[in-house]
N, C-alpha and C positions, 0 to 999 in steps of 0.2 A: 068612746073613751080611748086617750091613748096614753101610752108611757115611753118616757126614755129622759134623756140629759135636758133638764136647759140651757141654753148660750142666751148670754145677752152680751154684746157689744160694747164698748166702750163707748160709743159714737153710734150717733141715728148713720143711715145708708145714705151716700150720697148717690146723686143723679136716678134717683129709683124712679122709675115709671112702671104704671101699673098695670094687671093683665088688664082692665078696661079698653085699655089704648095700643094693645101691643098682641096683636093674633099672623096667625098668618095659615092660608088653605095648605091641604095637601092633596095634592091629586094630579091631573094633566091635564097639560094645555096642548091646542091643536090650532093651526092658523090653516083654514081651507084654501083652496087653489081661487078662489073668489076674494081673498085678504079678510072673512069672517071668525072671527075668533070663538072657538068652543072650548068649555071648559068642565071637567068632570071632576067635583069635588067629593073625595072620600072621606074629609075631615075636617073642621078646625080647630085648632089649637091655639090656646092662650098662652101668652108668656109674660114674664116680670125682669126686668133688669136692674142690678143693686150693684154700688160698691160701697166696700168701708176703705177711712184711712184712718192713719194718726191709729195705726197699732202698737202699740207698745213690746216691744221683741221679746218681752218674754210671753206674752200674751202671743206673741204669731208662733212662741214652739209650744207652749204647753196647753193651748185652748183652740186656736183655730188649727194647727198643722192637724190633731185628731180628726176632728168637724170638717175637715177638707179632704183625709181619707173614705172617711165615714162616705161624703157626698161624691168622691170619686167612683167609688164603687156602685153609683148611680141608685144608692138605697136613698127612700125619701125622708121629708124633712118638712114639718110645718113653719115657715115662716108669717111672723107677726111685723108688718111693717111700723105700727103705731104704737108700743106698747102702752100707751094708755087708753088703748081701744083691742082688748085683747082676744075681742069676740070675731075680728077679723082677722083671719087667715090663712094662706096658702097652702095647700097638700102640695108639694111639689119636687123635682128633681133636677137637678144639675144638667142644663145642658150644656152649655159651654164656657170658658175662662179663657182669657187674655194668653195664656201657656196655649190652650191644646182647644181646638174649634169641635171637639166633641166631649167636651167635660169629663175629659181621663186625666187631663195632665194640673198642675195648681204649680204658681210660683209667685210668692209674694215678693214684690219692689222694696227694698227704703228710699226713703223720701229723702234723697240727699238732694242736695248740700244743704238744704236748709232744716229739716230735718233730722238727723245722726239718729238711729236706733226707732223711730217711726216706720211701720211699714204699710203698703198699701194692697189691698189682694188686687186689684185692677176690676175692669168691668166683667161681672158675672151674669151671663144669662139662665133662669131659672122655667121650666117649662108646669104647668097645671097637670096634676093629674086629674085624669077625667075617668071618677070613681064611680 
């Protein structure tokens, strides 16, 4: 069971791919004096990558600017990519944002010139927690 705020979006997420397709090890690599490659994996980790656009500026200070403190402070955050499929999805945590390649920093774009007052968060990468 959990509790907190819901956010829902104005807009589904663009270019989102899902942690199915998007892991990466952690560990070390070693290339022997022979050109054999060894590799010591301590981990895998899944990830998700989402952006929205076509924010509405008031909607980027009074609803996401919170929602992007919140996730900067690296507290977690269930994302539902489908919401008419609500039984899926993600415990996860803010890795990185287009501002800051450790998901401290957030700066949302507008979408000019064609755009005036639409903004974009850029691409966000989101990591699984492995609970």
């Amino acid at each position: 069971m959990t509790s907190g705020i819901l956010f829902v979006p104005n807009l589904v997420g663009y270019n989102f791919l899902p942690p199915d397709i998007y892991k990466k090890n952690f560990g070390s690599l070693n290339i022997t004096s022979s050109g054999v490659k060894e590799a010591i994996v301590y981990s895998t980790q899944s990830f998700f990558q989402v952006q929205f656009k076509y924010i509405p500026q008031t909607d980027a200070i009074l609803s996401w600017s919170p929602l992007m403190i919140w996730m900067m402070s690296q507290k977690g955050i269930e994302f539902t990519p489908d919401i008419t499929n609500a039984n899926t999805f993600y415990d996860c945590t803010i890795e990185t944002t287009t501002e800051d390649g450790k998901g401290l920093g957030f700066r949302m774009t507008e979408m000019l010139p064609s755009f005036p007052f639409l903004y974009d968060t850029g691409m966000m990468k989101f990591r699984i927690r492995n609970t």
